[in-house]
Residue frames as qw, qx, qy, qz and C-alpha x, y, z in Angstrom:
[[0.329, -0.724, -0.392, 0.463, 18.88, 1.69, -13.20],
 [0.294, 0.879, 0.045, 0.373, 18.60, 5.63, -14.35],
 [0.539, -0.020, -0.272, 0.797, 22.20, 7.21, -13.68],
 [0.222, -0.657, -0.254, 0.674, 22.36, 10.47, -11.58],
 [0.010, -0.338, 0.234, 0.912, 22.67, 12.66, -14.60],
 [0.233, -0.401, -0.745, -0.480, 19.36, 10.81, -16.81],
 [0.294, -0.687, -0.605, 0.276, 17.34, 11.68, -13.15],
 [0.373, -0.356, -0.070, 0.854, 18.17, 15.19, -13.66],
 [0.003, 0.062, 0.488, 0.871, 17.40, 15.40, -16.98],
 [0.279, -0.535, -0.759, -0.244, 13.70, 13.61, -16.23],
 [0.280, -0.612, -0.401, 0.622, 13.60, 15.91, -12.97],
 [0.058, -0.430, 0.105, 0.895, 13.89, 19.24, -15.80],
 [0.209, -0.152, -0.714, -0.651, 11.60, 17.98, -18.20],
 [0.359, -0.582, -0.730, 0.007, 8.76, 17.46, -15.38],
 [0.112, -0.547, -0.208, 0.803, 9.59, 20.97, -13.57],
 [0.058, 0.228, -0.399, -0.886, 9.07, 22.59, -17.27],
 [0.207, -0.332, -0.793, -0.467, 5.96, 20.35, -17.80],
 [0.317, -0.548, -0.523, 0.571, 4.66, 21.32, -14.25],
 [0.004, -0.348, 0.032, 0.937, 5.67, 25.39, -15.00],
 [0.155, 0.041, -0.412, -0.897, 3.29, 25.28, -18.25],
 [0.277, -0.505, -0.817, -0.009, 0.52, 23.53, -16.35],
 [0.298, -0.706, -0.466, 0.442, 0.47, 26.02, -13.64],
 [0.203, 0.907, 0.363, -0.059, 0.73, 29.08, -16.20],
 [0.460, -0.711, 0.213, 0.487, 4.16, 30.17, -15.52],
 [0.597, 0.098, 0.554, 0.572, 5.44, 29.50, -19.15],
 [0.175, 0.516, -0.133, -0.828, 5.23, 32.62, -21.38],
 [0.841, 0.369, 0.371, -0.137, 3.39, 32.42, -24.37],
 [0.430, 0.809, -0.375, -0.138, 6.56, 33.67, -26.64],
 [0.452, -0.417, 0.788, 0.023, 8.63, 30.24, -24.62],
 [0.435, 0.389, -0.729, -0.359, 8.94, 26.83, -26.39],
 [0.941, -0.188, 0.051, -0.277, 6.25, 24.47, -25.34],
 [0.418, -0.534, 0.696, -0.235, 7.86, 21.73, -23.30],
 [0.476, -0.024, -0.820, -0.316, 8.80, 18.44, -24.96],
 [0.797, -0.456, -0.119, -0.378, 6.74, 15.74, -24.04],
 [0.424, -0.737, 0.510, -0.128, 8.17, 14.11, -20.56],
 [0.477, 0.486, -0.688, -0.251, 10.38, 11.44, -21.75],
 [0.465, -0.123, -0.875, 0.055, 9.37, 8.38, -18.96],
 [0.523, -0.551, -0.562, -0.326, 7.02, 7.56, -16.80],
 [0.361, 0.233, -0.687, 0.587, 6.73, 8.79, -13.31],
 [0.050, -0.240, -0.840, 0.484, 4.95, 8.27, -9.67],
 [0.123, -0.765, -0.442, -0.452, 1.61, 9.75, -9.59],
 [0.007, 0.067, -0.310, 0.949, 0.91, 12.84, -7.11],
 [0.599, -0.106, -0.164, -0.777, -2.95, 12.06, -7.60],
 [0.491, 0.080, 0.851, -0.168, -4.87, 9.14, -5.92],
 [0.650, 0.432, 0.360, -0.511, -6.90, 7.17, -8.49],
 [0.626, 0.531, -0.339, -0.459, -4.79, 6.08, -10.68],
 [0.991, -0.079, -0.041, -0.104, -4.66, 2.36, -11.57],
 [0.779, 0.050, 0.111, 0.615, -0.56, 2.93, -12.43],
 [0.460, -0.344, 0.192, 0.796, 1.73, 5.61, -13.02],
 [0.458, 0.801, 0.191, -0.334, 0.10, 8.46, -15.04],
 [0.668, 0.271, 0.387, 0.575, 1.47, 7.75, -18.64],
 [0.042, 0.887, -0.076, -0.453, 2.94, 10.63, -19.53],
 [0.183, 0.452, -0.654, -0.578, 4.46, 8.73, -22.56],
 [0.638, -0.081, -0.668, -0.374, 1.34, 6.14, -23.14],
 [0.787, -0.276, 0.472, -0.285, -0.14, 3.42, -20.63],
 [0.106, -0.168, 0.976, 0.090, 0.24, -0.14, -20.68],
 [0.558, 0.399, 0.596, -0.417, -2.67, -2.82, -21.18],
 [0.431, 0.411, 0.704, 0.386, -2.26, -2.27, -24.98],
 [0.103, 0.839, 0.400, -0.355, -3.18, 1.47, -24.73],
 [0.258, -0.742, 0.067, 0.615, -0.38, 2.93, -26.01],
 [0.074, -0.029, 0.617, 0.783, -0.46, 2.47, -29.75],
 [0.547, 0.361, 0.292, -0.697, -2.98, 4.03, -31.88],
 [0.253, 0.239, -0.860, -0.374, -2.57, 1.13, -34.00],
 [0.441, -0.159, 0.761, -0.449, -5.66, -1.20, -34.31],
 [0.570, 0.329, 0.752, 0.046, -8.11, -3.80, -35.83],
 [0.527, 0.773, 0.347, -0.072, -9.20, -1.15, -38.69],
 [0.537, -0.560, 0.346, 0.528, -5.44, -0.21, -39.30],
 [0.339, 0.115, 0.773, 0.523, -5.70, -1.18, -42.79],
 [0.146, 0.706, 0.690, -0.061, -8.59, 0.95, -43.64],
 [0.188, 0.315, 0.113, 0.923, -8.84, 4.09, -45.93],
 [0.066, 0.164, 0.524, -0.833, -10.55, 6.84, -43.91],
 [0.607, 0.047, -0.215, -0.763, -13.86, 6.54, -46.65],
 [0.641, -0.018, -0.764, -0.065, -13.71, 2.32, -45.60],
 [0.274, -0.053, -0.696, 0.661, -13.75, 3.17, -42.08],
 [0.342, 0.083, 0.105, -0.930, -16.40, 5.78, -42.18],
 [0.743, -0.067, -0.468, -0.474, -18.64, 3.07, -44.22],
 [0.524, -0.030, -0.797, 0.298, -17.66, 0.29, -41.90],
 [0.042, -0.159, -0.635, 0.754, -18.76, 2.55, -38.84],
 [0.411, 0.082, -0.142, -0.897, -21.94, 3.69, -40.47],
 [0.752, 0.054, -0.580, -0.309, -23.00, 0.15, -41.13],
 [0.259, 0.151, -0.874, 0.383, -21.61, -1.27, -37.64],
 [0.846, -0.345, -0.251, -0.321, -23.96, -3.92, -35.27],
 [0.556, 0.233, -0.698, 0.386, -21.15, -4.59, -32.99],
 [0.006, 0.143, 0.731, -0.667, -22.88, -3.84, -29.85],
 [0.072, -0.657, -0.720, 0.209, -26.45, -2.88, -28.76],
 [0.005, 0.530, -0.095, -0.843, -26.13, 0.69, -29.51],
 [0.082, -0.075, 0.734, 0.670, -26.98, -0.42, -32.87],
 [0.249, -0.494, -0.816, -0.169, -30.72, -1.12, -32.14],
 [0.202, -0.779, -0.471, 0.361, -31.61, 2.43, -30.48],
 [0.387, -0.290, 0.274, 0.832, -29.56, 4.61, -32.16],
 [0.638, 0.681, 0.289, -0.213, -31.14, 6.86, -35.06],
 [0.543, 0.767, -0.225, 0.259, -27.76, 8.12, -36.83],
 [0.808, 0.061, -0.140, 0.569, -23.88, 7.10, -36.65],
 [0.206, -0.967, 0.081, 0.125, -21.97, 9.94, -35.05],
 [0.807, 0.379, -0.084, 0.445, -18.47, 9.68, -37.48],
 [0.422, -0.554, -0.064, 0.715, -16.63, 12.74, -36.08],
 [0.465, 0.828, 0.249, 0.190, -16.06, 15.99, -38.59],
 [0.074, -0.955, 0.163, 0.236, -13.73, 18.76, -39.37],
 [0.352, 0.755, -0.515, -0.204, -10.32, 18.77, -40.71],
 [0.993, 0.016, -0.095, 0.072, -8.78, 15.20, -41.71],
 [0.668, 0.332, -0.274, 0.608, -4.89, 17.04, -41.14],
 [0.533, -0.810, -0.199, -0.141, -6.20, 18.68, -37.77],
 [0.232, 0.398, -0.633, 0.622, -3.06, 19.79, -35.33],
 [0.169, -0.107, 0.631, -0.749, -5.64, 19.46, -32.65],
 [0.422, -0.254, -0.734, -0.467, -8.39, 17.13, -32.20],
 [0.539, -0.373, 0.311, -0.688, -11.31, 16.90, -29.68],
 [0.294, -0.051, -0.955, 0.003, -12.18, 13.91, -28.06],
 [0.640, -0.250, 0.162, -0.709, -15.61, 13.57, -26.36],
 [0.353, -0.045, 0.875, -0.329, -17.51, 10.81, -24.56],
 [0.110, 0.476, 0.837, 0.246, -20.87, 9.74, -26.81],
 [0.134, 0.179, 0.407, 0.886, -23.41, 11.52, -28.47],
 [0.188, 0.169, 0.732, -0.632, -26.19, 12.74, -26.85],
 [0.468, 0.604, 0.590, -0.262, -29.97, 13.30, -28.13],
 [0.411, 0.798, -0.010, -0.441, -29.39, 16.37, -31.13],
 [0.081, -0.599, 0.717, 0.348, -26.21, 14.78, -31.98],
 [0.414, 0.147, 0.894, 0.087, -28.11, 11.13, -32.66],
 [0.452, 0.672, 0.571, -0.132, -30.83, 13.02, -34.81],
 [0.267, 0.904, -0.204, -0.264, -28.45, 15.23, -36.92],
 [0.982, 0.008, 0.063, 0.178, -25.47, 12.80, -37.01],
 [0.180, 0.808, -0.234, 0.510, -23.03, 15.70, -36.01],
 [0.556, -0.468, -0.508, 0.462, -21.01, 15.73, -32.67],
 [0.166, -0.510, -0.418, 0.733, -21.58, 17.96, -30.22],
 [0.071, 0.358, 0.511, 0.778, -24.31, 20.19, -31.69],
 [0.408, -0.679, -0.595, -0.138, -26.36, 20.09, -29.03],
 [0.446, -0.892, -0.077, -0.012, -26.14, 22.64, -25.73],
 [0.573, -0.709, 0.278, 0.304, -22.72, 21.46, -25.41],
 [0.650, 0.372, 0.456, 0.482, -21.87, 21.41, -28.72],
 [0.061, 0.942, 0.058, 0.325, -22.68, 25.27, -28.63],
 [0.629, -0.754, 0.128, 0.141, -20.38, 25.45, -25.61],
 [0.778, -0.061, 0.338, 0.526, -17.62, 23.44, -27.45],
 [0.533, 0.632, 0.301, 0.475, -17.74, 25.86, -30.41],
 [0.067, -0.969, 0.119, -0.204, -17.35, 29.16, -28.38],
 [0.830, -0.500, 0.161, 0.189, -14.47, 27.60, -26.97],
 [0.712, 0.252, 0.495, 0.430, -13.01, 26.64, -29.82],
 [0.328, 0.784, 0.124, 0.512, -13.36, 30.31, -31.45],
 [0.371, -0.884, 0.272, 0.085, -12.14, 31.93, -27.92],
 [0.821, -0.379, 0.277, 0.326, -9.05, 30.03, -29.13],
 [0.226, 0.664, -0.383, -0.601, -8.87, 31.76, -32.41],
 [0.180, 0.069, 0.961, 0.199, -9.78, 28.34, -34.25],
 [0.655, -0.005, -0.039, -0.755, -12.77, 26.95, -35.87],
 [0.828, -0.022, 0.486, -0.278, -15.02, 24.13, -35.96],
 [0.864, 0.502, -0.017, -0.038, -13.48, 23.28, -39.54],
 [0.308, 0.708, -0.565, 0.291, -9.69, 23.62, -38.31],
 [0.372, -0.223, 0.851, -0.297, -9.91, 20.92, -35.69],
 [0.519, 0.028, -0.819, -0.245, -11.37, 17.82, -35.93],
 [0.545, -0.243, 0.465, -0.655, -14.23, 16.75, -33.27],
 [0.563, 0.170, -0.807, -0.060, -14.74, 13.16, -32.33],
 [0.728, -0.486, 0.258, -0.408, -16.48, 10.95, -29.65],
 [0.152, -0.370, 0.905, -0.145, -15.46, 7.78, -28.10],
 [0.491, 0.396, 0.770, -0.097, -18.77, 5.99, -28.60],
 [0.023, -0.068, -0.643, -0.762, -20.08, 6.71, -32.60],
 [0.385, -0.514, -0.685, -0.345, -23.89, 5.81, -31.28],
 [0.209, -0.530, 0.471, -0.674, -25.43, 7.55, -28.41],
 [0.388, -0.168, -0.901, 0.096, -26.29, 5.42, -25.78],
 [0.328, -0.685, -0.446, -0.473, -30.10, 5.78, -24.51],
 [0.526, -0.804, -0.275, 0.031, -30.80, 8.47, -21.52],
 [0.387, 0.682, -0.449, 0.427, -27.13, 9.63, -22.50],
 [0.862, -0.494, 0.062, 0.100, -26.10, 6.95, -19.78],
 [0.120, 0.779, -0.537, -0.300, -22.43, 6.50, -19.80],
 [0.640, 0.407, -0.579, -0.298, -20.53, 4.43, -21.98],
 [0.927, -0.329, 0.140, -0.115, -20.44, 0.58, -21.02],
 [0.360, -0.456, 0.773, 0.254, -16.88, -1.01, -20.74],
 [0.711, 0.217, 0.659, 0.114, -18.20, -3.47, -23.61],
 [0.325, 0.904, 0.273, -0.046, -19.52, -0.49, -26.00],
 [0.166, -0.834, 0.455, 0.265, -15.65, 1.14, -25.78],
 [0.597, -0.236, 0.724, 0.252, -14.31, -2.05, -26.67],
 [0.548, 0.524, 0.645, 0.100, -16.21, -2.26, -29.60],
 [0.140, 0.971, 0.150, -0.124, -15.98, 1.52, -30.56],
 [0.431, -0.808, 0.132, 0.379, -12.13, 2.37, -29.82],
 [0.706, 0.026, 0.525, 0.475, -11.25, 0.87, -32.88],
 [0.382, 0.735, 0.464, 0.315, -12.83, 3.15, -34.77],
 [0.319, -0.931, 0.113, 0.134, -11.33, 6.30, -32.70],
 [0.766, -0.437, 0.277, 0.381, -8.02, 4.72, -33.19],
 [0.627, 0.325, 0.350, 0.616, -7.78, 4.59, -36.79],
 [0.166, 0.910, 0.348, 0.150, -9.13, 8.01, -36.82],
 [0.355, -0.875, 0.247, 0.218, -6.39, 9.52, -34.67],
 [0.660, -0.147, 0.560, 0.478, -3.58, 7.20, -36.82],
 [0.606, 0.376, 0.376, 0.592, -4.60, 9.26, -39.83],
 [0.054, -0.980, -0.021, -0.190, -5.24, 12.82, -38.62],
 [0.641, 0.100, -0.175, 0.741, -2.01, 12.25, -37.08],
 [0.055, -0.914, -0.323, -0.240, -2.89, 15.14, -34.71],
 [0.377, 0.450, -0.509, 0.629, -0.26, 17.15, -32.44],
 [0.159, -0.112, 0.759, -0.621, -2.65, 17.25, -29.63],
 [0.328, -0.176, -0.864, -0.338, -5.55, 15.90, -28.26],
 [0.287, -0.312, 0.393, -0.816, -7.88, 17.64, -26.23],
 [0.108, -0.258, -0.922, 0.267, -9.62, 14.93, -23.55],
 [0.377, -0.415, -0.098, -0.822, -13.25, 16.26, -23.13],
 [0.814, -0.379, 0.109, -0.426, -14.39, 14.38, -19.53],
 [0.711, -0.336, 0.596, -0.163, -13.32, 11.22, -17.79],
 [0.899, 0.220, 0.379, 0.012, -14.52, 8.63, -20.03],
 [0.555, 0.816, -0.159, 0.036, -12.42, 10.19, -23.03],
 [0.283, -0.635, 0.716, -0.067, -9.13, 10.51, -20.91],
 [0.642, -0.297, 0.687, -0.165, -9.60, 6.87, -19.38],
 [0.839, 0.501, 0.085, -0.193, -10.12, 5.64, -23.18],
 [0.537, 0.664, -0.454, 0.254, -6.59, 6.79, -24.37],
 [0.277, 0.593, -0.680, 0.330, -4.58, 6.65, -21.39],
 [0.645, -0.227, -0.716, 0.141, -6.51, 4.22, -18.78],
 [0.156, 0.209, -0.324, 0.909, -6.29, 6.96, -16.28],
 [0.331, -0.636, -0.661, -0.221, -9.70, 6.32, -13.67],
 [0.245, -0.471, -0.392, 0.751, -9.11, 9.65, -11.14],
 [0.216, 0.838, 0.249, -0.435, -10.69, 12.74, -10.83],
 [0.581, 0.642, 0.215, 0.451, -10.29, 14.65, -14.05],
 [0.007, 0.960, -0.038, 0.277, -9.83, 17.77, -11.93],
 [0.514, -0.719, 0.350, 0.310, -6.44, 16.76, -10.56],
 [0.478, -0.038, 0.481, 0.734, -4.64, 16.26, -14.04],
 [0.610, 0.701, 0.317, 0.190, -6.44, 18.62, -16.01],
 [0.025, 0.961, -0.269, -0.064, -4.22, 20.90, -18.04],
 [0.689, -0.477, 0.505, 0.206, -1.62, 18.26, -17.25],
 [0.478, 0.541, -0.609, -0.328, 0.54, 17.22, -20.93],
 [0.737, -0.227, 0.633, 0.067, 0.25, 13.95, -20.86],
 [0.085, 0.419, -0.736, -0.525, 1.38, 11.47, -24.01],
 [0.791, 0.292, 0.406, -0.353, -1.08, 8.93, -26.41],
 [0.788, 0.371, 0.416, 0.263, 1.00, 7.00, -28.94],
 [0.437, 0.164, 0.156, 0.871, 3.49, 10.00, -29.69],
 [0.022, 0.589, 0.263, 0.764, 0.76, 12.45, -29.33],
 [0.032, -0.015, -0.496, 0.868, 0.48, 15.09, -26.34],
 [0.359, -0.548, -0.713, -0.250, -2.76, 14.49, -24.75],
 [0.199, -0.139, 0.243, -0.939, -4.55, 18.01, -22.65],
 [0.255, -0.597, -0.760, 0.044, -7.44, 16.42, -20.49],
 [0.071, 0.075, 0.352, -0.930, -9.76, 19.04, -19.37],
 [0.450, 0.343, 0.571, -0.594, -13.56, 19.45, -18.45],
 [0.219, 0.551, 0.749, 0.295, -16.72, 18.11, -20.74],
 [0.124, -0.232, -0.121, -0.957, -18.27, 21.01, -21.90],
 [0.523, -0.471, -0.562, -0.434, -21.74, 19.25, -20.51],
 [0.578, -0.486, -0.445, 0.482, -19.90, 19.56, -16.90],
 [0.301, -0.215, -0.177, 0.912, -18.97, 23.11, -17.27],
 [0.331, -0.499, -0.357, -0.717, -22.90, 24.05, -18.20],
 [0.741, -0.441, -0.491, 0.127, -23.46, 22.16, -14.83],
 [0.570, -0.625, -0.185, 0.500, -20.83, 24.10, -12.85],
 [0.253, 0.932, 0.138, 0.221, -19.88, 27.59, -14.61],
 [0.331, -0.886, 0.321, 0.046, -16.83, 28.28, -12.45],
 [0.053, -0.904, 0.227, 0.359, -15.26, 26.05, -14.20],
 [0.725, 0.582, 0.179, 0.321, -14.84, 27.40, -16.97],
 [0.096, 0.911, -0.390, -0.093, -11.87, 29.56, -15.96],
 [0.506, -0.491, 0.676, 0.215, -9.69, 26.24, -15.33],
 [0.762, 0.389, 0.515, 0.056, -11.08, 25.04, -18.50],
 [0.224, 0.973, -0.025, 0.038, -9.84, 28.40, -20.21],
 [0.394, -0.687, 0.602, 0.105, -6.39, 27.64, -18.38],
 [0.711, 0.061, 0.696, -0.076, -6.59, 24.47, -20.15],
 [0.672, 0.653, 0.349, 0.010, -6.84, 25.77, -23.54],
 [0.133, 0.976, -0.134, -0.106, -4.58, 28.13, -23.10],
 [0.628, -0.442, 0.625, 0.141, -1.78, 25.32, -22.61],
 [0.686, 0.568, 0.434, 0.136, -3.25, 23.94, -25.97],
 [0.479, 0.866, 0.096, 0.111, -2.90, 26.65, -27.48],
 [0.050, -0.841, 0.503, 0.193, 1.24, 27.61, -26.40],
 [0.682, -0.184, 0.701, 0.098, 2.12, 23.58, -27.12],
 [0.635, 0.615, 0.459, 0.091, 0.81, 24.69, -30.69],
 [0.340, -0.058, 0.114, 0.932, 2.67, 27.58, -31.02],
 [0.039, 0.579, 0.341, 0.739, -0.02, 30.05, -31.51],
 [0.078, -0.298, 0.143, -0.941, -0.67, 32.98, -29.97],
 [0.141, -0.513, -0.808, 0.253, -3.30, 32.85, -27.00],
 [0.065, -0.609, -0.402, -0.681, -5.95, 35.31, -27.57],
 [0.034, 0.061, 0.562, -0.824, -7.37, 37.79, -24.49],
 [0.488, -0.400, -0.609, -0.481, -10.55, 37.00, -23.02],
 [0.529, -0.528, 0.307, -0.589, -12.73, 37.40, -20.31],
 [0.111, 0.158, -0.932, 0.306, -12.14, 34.88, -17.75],
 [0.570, 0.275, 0.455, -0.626, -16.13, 34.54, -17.58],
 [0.689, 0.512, -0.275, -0.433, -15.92, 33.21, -20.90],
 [0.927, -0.192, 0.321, 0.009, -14.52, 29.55, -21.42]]
């Protein structure tokens, strides 16, 4: 049982994670560690306790089957993979790009039509989105590291099947085990629910710090939802801007019409 003074501490480490969700946190403060155990949700929808230091179920290491794999054995291995049906519609692997020593990595959901015929992620509408983002942050596309959860798109950009993940995550895993990133920005649902099992709305945790195998995980909106609804991109903007103090760098000024 946690003594009266360990509840205290967990009670100041969730008020300080809380303050830099909801903006209060200067950007010259010291990003809040991450929260140090697990506690109740506030949100319906989730299956357990938002992990705010991993899930359970096996989620929480980014150890897995391709563990053992240099990052040019993995890349062949995924280029060459038949492990689901994706394999037979598909025109080009979708590896991920950008920096292999990233501080900050995207995560997306599967690749959609420009991405399958260029073998790039996110190139496509939301790929343009992602990128202005990404420079409103003072970043580029070659200083992060972008990455889907499926490698193949899957046809009519349906979403991903529960089998297709299963098959896929390995490859995500190893990827994150050698960028070894400091955060991880969730794009959409499916991404979240990948790392941390989390199946509620996205819009009640985004922004939220959660934890993935040691690394601080920032869910916040697909870019393909915030072409769909434009307003918002200001919480998405809020969202980055967390990123960006948890990194230590400086949060550039932009219009709040801008993402």
């Amino acid at each position: 049982m946690d003594t009266p003074r360990q509840l205290a501490l967990d009670l100041a480490a969730n008020l300080r994670a809380r303050a830099l969700y909801q903006g209060r946190t200067r950007v010259g403060d010291a990003p809040p560690a991450p929260v140090s155990r697990r506690v109740e949700p506030t949100v319906a929808g989730a299956r357990f306790p938002i992990p705010l230091t991993g899930s359970e179920g096996g989620q929480s290491s980014a150890k897995g089957l391709y563990s053992s794999l240099s990052w040019e054995a993995l890349e062949e291995k995924a280029q060459a993979c038949r492990d689901c049906g994706l394999c037979e519609t598909r025109t080009q692997v979708v590896f991920g790009e950008g920096a292999r020593d990233a501080d900050l990595m995207f995560v997306g959901e599967a690749p959609g039509r420009d991405e399958d015929e260029q073998g790039r992620p996110f190139v496509g509408r939301s790929g343009k989105l992602l990128t202005q983002m990404i420079e409103a942050m003072g970043l580029s596309r070659e200083q992060v590291f972008i990455a889907n959860v499926l490698k193949c798109r899957p046809p009519a950009n349906r979403d991903p099947a529960a089998d297709e993940v299963k098959q896929c995550r390995p490859y995500l895993l190893r990827q994150i085990e050698v960028i070894t990133p400091k955060i991880i920005c969730t794009l959409g649902r499916h991404a979240l629910r990948t790392l941390t099992d989390y199946e509620g709305p996205i819009g009640k945790v985004r922004g939220r710090p959660m934890e993935f195998a040691g690394t601080t995980v920032i869910p916040t909106f697909h870019p393909a939802y915030l072409l769909r609804n434009p307003s918002a991109k200001r919480d998405a903007w809020e969202d980055l801007k967390t990123v960006l103090r948890m990194l230590g760098r400086p949060v550039p000024r932009v219009s709040t019409k801008r993402p």
